[in-house]
C-alpha positions in Angstrom: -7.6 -0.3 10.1 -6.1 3.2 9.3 -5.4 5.7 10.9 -6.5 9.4 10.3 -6.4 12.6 12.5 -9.3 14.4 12.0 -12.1 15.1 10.4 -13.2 18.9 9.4 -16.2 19.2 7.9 -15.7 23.1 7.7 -19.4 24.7 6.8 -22.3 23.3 5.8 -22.2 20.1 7.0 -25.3 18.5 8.9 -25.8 15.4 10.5 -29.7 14.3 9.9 -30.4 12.1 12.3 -33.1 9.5 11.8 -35.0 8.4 15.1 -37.9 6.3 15.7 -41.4 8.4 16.0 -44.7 6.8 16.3 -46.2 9.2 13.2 -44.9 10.3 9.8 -43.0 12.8 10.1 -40.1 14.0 7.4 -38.5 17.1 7.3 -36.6 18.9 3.9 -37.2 22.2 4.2 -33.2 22.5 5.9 -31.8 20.9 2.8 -34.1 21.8 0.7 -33.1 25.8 0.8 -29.8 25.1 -0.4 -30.6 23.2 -3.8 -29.9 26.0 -6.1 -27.7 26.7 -9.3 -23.9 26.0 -9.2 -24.4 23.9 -5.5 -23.6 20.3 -4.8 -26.2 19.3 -2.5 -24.3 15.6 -0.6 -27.3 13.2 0.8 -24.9 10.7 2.8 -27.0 7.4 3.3 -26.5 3.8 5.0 -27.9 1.9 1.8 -31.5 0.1 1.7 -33.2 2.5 3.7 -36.4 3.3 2.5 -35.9 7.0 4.1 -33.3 8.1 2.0 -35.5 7.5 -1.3 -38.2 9.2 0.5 -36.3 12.1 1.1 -34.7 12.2 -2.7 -38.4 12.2 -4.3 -39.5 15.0 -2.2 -35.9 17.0 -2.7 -36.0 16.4 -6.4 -40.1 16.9 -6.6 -39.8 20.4 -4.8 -36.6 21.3 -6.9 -38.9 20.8 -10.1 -42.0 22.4 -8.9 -40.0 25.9 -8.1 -38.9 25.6 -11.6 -35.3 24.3 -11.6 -33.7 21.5 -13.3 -31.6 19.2 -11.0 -29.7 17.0 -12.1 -29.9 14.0 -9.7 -26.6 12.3 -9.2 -26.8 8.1 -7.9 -24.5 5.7 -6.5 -24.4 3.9 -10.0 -22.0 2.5 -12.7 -21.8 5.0 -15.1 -22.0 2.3 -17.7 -25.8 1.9 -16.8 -26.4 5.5 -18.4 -28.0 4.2 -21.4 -30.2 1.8 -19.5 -31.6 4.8 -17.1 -31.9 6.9 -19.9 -34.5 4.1 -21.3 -36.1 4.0 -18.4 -37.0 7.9 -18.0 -38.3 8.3 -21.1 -40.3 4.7 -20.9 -38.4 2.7 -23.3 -36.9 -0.1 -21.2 -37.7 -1.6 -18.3 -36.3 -1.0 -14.6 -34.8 -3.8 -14.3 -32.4 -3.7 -17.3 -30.6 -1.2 -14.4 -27.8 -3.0 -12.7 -27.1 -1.7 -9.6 -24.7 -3.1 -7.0 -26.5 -5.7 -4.3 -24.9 -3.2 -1.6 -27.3 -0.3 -2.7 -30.3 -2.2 -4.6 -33.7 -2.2 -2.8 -37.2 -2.5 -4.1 -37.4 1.7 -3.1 -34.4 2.5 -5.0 -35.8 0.8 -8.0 -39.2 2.5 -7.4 -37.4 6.2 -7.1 -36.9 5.7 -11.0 -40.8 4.9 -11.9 -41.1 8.4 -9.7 -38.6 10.5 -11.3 -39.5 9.3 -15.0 -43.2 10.2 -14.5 -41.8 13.3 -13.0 -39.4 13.8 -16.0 -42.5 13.6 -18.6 -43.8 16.7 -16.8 -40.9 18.6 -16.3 -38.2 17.4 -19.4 -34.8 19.2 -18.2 -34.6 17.0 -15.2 -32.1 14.5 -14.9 -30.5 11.3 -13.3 -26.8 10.3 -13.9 -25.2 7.6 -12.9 -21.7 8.5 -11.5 -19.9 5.7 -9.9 -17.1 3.2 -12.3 -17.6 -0.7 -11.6 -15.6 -3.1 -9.3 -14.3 -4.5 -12.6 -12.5 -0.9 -13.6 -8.9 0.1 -11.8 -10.3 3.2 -11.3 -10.8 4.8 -7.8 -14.3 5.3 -7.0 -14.0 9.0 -4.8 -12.2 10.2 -7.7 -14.2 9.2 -10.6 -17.6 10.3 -9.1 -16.0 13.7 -8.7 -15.2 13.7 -12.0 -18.3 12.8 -13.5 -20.1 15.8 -11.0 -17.4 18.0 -11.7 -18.1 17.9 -15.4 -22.2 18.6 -14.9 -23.6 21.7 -15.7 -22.5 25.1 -13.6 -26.1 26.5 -13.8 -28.2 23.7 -12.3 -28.6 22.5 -8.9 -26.8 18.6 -8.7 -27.8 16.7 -5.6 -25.6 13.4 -5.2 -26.9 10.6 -3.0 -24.0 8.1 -1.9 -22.9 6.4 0.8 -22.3 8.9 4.2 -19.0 8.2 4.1 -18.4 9.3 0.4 -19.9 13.0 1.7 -16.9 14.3 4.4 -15.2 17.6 3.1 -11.7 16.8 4.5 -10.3 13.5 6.0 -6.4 14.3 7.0 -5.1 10.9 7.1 -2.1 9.9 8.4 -1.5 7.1 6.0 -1.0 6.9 2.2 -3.3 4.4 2.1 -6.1 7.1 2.5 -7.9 8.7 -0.3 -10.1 11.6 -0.3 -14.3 11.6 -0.3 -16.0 12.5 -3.6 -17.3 15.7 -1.6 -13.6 16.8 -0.7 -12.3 16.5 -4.2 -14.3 18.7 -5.4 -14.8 20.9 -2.3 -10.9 21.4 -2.7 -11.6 21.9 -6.3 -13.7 25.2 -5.3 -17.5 23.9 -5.7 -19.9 25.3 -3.7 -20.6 21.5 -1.5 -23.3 21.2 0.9 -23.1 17.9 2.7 -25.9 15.9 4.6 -24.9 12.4 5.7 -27.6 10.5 7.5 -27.3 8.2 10.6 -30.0 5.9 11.7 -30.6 5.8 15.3 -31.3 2.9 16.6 -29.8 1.1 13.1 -33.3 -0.5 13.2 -36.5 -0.2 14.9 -40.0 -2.0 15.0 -42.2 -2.1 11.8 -44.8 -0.1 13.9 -42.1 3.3 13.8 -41.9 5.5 11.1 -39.1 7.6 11.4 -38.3 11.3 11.7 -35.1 13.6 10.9 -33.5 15.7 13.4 -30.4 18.1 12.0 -27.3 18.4 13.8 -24.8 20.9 13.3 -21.0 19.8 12.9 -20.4 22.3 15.4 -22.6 20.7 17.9 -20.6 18.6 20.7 -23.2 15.7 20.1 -22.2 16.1 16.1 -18.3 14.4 17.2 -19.6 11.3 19.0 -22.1 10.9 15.8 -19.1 11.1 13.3 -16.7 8.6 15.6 -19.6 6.3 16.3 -20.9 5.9 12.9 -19.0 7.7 9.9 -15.6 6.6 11.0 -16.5 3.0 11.1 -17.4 3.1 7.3 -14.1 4.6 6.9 -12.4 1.7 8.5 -10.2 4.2 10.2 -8.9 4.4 14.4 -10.6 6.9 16.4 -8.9 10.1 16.0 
């Protein structure tokens, strides 16, 4: 495991926390307010949840209906462009997409039926696949922040990746480390807005729907949350 010495997450970074409630209950309107122009908007996410799609179609639906154009940025080889493209404009099927067995999940797949019917009514949105294969040398951090850093200045991009792929600054002490797409380009000088998500319990009956609380990274509860889950997906010692 490495080691690193601390994590900073500097401003505007929450911690949504996703607990089991006995009625549906979401909540956007804290992330939502910050999806404007020339802002990098970070939804962390422990894949195959079917709360994290949730939360993108009603981020990306809300964006569209106050008149924007967001460019939605996924966890995706980049390579898989022309097959997404197909699919938003209802030329080729969904499955034609291939997307890593890590992130796949019959939601994810439905997201794109969503966001091309929302497309049809509102052209100037878009979804971009970011991410370089396993098959590439490339480093992954690095080449999603490239692909984001070249996107338009003048339209809101939201990103959704892994929670771990979302920390502003990670001061390892080995050279092993690499940055997280959001530091690249928060060192860069975007404006980046992160949101990484933990599940609490990591599962919970069928019967639960669950519901978001936001934590602050300047909370004392926010610490334990970053040790006890982010950390572990960094494969890094406890600071």
């Amino acid at each position: 495991m490495e080691k690193l010495s601390h994590t900073n997450s500097m401003i505007w970074f929450y911690i949504m926390l996703l607990f089991p409630l006995l009625s549906n209950a979401y909540e956007h309107d804290e992330i939502q307010e910050h999806i404007k122009p020339g802002t990098i908007i970070f939804i962390g996410e422990t894949h195959q949840h079917v709360e994290s799609v949730l939360l993108i179609k009603r981020l990306i639906e809300a964006s569209v209906n106050e008149g924007q154009c967001p460019i939605l940025a996924l966890e995706i080889d980049d390579r898989q462009q022309g097959a997404i493209d197909k699919v938003m404009t209802f030329k080729g099927p969904i499955s034609d997409i291939v997307i890593s067995s890590i992130i796949d999940h019959r939601h994810y797949r439905r997201l794109f039926k969503h966001l091309a019917r929302l497309k049809s009514r509102h052209p100037c949105l878009e979804v971009s696949a970011i991410d370089t294969g396993i098959d590439t040398p490339h480093e992954r951090n690095a080449w999603m922040a490239k692909n984001v850093a070249a996107m338009p200045k003048d339209r809101p991009v939201v990103v959704l990746v892994g929670s771990h792929h979302t920390l502003k600054e990670i001061n390892w002490l080995t050279s092993k480390g690499v940055p997280s797409t959001a530091e690249i380009l928060h060192k860069q000088g975007f404006l980046v807005k992160s949101f990484p998500q933990i599940w609490i319990p990591k599962k919970c009956n069928s019967e639960y729907d669950r519901a978001y609380r936001f934590v602050s990274i300047d909370k004392p509860e926010a610490l334990t949350l970053l040790v006890d889950d982010l950390f572990a997906t960094l494969n890094a010692k406890e600071p």
